[in-house]
Z-matrix of the N, CA and C atoms (Angstrom, degrees):
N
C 1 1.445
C 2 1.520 1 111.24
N 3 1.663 2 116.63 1 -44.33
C 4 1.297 3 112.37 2 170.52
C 5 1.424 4 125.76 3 -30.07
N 6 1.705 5 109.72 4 -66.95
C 7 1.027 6 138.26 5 -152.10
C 8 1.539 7 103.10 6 -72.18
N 9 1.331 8 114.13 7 -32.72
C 10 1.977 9 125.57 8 176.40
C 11 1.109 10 88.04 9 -66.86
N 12 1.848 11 123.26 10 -56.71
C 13 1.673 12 121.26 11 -156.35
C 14 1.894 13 101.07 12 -41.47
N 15 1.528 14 90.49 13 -72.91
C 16 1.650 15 106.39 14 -179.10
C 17 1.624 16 128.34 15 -57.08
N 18 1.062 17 99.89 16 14.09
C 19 1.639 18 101.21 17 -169.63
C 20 1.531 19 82.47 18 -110.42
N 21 1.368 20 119.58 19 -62.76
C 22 1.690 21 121.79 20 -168.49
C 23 1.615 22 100.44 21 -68.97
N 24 0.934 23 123.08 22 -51.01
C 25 1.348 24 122.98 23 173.20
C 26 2.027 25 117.19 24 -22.89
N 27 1.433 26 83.34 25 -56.45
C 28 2.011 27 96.38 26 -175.91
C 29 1.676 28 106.29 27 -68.62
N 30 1.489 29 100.58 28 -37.13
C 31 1.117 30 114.70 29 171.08
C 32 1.552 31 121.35 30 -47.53
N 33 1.167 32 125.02 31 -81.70
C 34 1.818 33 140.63 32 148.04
C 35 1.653 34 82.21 33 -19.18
N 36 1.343 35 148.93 34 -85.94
C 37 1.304 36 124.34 35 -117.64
C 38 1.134 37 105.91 36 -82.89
N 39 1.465 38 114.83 37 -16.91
C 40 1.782 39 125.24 38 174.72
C 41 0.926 40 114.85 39 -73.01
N 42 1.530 41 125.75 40 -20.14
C 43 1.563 42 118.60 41 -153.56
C 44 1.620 43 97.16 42 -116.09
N 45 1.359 44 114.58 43 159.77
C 46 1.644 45 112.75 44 152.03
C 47 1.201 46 117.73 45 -64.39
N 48 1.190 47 98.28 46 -174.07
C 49 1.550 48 105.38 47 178.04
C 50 1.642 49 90.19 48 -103.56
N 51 2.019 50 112.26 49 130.44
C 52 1.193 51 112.69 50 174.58
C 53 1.864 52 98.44 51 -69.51
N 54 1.583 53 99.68 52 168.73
C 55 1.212 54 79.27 53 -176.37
C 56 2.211 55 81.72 54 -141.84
N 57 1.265 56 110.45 55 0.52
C 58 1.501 57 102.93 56 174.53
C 59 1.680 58 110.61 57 -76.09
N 60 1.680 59 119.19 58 132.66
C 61 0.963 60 121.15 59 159.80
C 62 1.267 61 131.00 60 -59.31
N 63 1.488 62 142.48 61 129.13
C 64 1.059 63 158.16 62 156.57
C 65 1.464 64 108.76 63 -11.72
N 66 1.424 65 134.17 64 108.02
C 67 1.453 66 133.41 65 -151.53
C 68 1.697 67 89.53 66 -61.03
N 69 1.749 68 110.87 67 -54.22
C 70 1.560 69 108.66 68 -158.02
C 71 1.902 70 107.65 69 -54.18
N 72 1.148 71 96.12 70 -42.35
C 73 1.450 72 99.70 71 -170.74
C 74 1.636 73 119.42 72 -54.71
N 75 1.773 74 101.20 73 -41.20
C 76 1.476 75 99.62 74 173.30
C 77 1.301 76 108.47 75 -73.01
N 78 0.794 77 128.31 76 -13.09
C 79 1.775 78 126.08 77 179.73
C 80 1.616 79 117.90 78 -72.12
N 81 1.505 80 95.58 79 -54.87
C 82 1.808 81 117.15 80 175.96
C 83 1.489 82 128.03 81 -94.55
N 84 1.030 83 119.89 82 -8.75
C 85 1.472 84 138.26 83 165.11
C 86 1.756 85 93.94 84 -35.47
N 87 0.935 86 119.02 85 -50.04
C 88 1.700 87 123.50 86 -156.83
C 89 1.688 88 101.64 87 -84.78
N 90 1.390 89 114.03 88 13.86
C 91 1.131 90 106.24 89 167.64
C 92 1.869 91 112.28 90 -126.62
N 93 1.571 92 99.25 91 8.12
C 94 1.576 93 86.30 92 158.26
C 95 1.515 94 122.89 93 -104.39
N 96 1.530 95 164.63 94 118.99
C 97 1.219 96 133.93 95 123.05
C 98 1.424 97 112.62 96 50.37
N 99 0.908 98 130.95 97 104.80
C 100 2.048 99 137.14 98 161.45
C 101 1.412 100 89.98 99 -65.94
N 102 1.432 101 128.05 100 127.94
C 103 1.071 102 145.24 101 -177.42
C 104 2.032 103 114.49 102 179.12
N 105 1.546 104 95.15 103 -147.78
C 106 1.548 105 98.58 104 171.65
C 107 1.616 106 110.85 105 -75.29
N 108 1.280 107 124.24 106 122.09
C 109 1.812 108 119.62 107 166.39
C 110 1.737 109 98.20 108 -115.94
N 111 1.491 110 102.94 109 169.45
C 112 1.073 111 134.09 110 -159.09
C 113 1.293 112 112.41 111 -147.17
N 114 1.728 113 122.27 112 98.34
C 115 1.154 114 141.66 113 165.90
C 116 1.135 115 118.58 114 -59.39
N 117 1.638 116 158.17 115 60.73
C 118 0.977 117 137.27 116 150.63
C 119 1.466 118 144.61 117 -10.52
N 120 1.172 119 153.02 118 77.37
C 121 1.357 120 158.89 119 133.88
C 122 1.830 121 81.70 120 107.42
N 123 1.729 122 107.81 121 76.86
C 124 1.252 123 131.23 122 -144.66
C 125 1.788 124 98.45 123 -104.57
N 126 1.206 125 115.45 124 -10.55
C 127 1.705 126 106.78 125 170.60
C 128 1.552 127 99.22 126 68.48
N 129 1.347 128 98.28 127 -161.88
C 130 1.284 129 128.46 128 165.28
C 131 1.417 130 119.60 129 -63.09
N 132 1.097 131 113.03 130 -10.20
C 133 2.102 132 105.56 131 143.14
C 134 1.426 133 83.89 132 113.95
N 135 1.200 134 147.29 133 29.16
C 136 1.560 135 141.51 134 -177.48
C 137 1.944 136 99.13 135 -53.48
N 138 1.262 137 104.03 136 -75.64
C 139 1.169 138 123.59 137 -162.97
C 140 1.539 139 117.41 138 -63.38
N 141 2.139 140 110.39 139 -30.15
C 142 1.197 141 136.49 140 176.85
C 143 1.616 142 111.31 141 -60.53
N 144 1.521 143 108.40 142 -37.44
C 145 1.519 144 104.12 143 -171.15
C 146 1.121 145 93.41 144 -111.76
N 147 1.722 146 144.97 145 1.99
C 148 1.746 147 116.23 146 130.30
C 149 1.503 148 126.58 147 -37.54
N 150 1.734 149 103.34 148 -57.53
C 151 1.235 150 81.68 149 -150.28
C 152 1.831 151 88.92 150 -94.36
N 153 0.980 152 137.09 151 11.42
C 154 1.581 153 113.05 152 150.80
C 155 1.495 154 119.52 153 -76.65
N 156 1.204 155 112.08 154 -29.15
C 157 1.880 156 98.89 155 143.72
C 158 1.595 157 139.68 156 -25.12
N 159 1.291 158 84.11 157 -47.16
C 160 1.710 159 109.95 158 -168.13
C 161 1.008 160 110.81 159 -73.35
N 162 1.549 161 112.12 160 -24.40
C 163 1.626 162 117.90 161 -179.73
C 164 1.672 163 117.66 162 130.12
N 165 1.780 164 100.79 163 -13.74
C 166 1.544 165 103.99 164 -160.45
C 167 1.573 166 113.81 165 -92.90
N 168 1.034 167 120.94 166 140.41
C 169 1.327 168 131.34 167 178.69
C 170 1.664 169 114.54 168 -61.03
N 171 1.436 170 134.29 169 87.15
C 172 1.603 171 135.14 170 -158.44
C 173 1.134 172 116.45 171 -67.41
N 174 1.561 173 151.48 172 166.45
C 175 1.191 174 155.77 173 112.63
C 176 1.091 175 106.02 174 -94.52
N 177 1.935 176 125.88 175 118.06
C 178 0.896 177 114.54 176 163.59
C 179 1.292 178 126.08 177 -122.65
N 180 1.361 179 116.20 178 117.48
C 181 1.681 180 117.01 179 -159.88
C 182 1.487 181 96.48 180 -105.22
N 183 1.303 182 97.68 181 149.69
C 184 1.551 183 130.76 182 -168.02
C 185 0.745 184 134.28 183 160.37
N 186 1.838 185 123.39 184 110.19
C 187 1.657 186 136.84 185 -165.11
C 188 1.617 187 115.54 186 -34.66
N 189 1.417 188 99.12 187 -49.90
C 190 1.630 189 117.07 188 -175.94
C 191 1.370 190 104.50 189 -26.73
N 192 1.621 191 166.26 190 -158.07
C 193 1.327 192 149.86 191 49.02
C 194 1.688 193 94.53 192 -71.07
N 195 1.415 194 160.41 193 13.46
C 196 1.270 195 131.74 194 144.18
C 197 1.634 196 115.40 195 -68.15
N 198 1.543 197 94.47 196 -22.90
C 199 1.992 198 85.61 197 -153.35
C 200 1.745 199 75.28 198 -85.94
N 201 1.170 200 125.89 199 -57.24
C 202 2.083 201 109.90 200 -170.81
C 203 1.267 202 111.31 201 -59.53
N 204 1.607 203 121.36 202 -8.12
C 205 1.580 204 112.86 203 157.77
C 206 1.698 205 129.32 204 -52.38
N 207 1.583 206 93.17 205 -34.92
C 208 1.349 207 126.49 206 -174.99
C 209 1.918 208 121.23 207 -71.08
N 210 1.218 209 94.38 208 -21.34
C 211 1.429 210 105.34 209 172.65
C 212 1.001 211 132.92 210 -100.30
N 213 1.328 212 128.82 211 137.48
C 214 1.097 213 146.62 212 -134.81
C 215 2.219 214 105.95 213 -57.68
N 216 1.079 215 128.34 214 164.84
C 217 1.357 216 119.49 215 -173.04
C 218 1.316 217 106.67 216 -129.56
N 219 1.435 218 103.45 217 79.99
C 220 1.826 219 120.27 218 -176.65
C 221 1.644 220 95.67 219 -95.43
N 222 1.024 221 98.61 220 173.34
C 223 1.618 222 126.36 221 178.26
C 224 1.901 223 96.78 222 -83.35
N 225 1.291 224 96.46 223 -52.53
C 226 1.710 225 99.36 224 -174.62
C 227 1.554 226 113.59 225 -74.57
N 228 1.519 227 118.52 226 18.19
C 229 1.354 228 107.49 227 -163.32
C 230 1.481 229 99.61 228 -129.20
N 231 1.791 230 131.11 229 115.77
C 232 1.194 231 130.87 230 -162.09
C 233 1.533 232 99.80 231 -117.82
N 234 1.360 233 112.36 232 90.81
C 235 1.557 234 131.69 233 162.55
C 236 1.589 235 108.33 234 -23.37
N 237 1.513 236 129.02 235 111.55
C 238 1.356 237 104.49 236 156.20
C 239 1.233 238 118.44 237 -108.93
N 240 1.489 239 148.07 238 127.53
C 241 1.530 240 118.62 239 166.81
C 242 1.436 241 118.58 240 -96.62
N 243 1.225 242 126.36 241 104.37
C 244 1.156 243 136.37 242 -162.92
C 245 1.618 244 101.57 243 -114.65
N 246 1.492 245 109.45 244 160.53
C 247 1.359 246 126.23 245 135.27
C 248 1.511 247 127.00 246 -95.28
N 249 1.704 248 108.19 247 106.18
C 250 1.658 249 103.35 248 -163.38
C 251 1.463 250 98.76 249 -79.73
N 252 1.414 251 136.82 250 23.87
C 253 1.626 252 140.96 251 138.63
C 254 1.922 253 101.34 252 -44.93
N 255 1.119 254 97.46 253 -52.32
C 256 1.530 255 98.19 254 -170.19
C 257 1.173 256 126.05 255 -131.45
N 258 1.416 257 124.14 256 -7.35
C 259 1.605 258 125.84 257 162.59
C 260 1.839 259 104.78 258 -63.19
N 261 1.790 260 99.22 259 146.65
C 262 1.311 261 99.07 260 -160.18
C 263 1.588 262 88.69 261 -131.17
N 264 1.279 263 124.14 262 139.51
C 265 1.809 264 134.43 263 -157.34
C 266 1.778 265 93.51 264 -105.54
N 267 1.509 266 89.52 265 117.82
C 268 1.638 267 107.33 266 175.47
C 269 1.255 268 115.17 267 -37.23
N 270 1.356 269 143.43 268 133.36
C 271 1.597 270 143.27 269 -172.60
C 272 1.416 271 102.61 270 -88.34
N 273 1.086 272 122.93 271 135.07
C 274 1.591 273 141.57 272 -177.01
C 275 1.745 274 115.15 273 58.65
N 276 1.533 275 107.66 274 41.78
C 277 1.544 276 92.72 275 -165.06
C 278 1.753 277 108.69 276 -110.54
N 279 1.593 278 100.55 277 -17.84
C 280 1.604 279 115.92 278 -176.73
C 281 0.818 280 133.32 279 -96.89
N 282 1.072 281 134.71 280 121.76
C 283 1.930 282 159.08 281 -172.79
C 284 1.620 283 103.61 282 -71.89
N 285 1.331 284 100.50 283 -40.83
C 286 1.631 285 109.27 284 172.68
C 287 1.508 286 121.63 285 -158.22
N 288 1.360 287 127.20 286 118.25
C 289 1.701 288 122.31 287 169.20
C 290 1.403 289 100.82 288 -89.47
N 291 1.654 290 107.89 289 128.45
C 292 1.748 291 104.36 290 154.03
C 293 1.774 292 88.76 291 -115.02
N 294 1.792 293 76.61 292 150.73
C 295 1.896 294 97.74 293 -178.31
C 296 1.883 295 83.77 294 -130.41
N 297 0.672 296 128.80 295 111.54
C 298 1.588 297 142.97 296 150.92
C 299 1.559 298 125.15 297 -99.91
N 300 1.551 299 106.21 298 126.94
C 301 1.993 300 99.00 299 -169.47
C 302 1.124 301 129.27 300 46.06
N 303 1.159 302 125.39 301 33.18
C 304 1.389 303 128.14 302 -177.83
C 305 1.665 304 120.48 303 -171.03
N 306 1.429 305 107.94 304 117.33
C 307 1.508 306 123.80 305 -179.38
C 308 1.726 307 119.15 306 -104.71
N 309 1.224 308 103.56 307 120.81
C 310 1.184 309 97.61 308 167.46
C 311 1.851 310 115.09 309 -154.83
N 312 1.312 311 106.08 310 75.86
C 313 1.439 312 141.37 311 157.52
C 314 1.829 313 104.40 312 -0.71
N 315 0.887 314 103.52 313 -6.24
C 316 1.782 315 96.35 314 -171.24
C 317 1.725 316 101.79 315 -98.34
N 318 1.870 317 91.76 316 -22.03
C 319 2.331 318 93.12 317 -162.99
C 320 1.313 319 74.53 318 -103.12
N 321 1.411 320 138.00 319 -8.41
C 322 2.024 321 101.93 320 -165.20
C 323 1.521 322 117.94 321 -58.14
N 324 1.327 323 115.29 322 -39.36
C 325 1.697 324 108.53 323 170.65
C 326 1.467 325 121.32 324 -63.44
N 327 1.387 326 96.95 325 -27.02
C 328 1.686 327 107.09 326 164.90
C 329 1.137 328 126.89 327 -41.40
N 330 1.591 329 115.78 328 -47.43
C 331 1.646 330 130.34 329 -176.82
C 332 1.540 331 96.28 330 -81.91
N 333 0.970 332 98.83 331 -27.89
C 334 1.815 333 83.99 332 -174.03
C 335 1.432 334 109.37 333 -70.99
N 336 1.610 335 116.13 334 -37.74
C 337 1.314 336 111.53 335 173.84
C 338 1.327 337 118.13 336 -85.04
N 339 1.366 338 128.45 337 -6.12
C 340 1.759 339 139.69 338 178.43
C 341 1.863 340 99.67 339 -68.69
N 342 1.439 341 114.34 340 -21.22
C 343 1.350 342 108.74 341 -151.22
C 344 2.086 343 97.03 342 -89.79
N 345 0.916 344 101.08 343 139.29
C 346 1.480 345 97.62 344 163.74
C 347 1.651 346 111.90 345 -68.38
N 348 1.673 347 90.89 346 -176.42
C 349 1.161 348 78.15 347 164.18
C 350 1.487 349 120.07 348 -89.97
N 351 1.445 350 129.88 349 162.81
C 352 1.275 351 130.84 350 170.97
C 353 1.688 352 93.10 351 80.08
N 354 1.469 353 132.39 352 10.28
C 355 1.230 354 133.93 353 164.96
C 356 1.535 355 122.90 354 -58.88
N 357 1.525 356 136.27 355 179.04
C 358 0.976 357 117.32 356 -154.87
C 359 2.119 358 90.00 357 -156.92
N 360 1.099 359 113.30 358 128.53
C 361 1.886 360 110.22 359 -173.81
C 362 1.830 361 88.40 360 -115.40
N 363 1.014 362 138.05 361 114.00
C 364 1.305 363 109.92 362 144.27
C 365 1.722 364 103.56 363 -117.58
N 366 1.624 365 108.22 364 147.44
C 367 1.245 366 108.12 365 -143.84
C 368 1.563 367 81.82 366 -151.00
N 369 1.574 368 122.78 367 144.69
C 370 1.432 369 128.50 368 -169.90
C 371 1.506 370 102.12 369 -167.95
N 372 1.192 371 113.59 370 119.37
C 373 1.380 372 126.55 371 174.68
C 374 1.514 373 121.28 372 -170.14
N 375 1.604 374 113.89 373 156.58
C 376 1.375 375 112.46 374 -169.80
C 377 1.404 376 139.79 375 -57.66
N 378 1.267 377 125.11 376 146.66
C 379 1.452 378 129.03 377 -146.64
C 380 1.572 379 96.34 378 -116.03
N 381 1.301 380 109.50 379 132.60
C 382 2.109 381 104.30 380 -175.96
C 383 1.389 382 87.15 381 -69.86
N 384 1.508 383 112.82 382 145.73
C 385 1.254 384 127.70 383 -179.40
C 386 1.637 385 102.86 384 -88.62
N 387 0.996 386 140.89 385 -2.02
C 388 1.590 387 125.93 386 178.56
C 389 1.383 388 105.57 387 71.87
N 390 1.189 389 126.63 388 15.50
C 391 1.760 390 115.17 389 173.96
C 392 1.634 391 113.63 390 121.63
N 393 1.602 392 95.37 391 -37.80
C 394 1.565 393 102.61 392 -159.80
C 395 1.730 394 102.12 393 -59.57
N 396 1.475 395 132.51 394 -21.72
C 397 1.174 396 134.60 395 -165.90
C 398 1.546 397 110.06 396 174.65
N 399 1.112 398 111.74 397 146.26
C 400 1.653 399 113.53 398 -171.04
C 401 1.605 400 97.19 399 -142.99
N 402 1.375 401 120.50 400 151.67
C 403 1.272 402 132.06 401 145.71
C 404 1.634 403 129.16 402 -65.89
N 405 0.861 404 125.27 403 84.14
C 406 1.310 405 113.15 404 -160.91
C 407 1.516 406 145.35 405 -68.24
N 408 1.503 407 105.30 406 23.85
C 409 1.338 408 124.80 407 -169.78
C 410 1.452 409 97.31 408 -123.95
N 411 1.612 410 97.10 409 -26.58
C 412 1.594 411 90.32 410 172.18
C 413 1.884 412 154.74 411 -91.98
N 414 1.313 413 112.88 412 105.52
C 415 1.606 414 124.51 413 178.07
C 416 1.830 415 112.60 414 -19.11
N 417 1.293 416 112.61 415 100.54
C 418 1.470 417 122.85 416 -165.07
C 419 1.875 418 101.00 417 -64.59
N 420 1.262 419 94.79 418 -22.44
C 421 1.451 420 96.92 419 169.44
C 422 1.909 421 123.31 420 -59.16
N 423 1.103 422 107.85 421 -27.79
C 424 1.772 423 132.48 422 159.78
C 425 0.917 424 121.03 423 -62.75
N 426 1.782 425 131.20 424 -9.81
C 427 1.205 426 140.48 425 -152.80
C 428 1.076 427 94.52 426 -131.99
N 429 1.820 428 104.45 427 135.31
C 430 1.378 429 133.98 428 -178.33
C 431 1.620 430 95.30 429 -71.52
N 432 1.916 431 121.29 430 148.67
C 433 0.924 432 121.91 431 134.74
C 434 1.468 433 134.48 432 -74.78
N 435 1.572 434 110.12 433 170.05
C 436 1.573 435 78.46 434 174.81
C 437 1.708 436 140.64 435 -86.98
N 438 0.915 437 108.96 436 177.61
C 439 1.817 438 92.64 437 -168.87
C 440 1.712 439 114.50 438 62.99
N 441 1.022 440 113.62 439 8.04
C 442 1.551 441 109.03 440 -146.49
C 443 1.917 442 82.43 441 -97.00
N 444 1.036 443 119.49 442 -55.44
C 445 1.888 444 112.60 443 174.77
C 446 1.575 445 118.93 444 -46.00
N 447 1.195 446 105.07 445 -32.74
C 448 1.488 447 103.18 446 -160.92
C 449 2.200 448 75.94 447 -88.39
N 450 1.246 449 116.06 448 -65.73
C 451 1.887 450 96.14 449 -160.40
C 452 1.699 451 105.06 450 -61.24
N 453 1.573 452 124.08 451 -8.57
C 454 1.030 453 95.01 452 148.42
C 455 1.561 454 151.65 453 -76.14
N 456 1.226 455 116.42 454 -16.92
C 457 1.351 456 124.52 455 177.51
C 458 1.472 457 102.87 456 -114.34
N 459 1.512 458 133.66 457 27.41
C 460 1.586 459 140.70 458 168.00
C 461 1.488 460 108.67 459 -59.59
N 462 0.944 461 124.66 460 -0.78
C 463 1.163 462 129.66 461 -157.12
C 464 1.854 463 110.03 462 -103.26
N 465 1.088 464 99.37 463 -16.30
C 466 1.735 465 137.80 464 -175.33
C 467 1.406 466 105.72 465 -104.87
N 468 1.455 467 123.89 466 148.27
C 469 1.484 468 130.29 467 157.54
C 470 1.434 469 102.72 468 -71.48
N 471 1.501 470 98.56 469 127.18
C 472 1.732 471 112.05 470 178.27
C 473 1.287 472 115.11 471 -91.86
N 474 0.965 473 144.94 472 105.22
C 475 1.874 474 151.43 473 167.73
C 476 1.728 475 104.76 474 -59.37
N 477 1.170 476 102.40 475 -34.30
C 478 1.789 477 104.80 476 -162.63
C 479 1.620 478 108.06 477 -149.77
N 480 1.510 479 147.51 478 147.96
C 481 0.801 480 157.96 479 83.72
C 482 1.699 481 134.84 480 -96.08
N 483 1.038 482 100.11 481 162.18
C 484 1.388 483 128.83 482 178.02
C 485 1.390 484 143.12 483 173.60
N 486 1.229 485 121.27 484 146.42
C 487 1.088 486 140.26 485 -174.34
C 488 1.886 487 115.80 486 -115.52
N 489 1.001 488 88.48 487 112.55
C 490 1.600 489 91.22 488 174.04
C 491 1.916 490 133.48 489 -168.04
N 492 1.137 491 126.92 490 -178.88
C 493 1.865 492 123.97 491 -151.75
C 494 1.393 493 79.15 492 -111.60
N 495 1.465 494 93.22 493 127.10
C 496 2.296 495 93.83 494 166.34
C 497 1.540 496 83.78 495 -152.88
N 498 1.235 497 123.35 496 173.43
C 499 0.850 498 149.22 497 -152.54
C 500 1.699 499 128.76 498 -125.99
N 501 1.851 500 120.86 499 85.52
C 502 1.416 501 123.25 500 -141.50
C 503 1.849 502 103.47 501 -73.84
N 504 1.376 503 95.81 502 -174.11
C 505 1.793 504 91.72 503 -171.58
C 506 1.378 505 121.85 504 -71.19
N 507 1.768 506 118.73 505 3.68
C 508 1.483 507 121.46 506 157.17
C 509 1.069 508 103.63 507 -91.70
N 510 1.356 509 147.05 508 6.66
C 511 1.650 510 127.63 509 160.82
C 512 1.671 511 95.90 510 102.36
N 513 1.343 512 119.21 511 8.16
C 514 1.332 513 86.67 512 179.17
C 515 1.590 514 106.78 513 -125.80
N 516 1.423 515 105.69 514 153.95
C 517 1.242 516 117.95 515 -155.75
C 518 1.847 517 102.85 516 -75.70
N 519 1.541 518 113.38 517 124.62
C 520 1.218 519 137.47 518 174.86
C 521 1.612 520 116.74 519 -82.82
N 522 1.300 521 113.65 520 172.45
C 523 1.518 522 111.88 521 148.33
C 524 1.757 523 106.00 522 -147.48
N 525 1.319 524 94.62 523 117.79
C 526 1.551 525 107.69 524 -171.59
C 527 1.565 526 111.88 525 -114.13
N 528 1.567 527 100.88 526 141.85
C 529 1.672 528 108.30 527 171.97
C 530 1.136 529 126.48 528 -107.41
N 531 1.361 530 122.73 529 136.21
C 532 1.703 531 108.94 530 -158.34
C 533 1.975 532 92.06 531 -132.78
N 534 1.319 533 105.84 532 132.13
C 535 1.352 534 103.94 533 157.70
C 536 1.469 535 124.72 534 -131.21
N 537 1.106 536 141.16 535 160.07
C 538 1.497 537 153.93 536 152.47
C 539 1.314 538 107.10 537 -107.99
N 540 1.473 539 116.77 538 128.68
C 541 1.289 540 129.21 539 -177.87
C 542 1.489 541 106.38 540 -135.39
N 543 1.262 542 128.96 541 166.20
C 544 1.746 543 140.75 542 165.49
C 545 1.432 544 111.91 543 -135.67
N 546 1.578 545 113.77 544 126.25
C 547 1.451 546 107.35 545 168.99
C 548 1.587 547 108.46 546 -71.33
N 549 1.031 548 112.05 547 155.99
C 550 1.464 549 110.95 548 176.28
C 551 1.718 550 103.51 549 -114.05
């Protein structure tokens, strides 16, 4: 945990704070309930101080304490600094989870049970490319298989999937999986 703390930590102190919203989220946001949301491994609060805009009450968890230094200091916005190795997401408490760039296979049943009902996950992160192209800094263990987002949250009414090659803010071409789901 140290060693994640201090690695993202140097990371956050080099970087700005991004400040563009997550394309899927501004798109699908309007299909959860304004209520409690849940930032997953939430950075510098891009996505956190949308949706407390929006009206929703945030959790935003993330090992960093530089990058939740970085976010904004609302009344509606509940800092977590966690290690999502072992922080565990309250069962029936969320109106909406966003997970953006970031996998970690141990909480996915977690969100499914974090969500109320009529809750809302939309969740988007990188897909192992099979050869055709790799990031090369990046742990394949972080990497979606394919199909592997959508049969995990099948279990949910799906609004959206996809799979597809775009191109991240170093220019190099990705392959990312994006879903929107609803518990029913």
């Amino acid at each position: 945990m140290l060693e994640d703390k201090k690695r993202w930590n140097e990371k956050y102190s080099q970087k700005e704070a991004q400040e563009n919203v997550s394309l899927i989220l501004e798109e699908y946001v309007s299909h959860a309930n304004v209520g409690i949301a849940l930032d997953v491994a939430c950075g510098t609060g891009r996505n956190t101080n949308f949706l407390a805009q929006k009206g929703f009450e945030v959790d935003a968890v993330d090992i960093s304490n530089v990058a939740l230094d970085k976010i904004a200091k609302r009344p509606t916005i509940n800092k977590i600094e966690a290690d999502l190795d072992k922080y565990n997401i309250t069962p029936n408490k969320y109106d909406l989870i966003v997970n953006v760039n970031y996998l970690n296979r141990r909480i996915v049943s977690q969100m499914k049970d974090g969500l109320k009902k009529g809750g809302v996950i939309i969740f988007e992160t990188y897909l192992l490319a099979h050869g055709d192209f790799k990031i090369p800094t990046m742990n394949l263990d972080y990497l979606l298989r394919k199909n592997e987002l959508l049969h995990s949250f099948i279990a949910l009414d799906v609004i959206y999937y996809e799979e597809r090659i775009d191109v991240n803010p170093n220019g190099e071409r990705v392959k990312i999986a994006s879903i929107v789901a609803k518990k029913s």
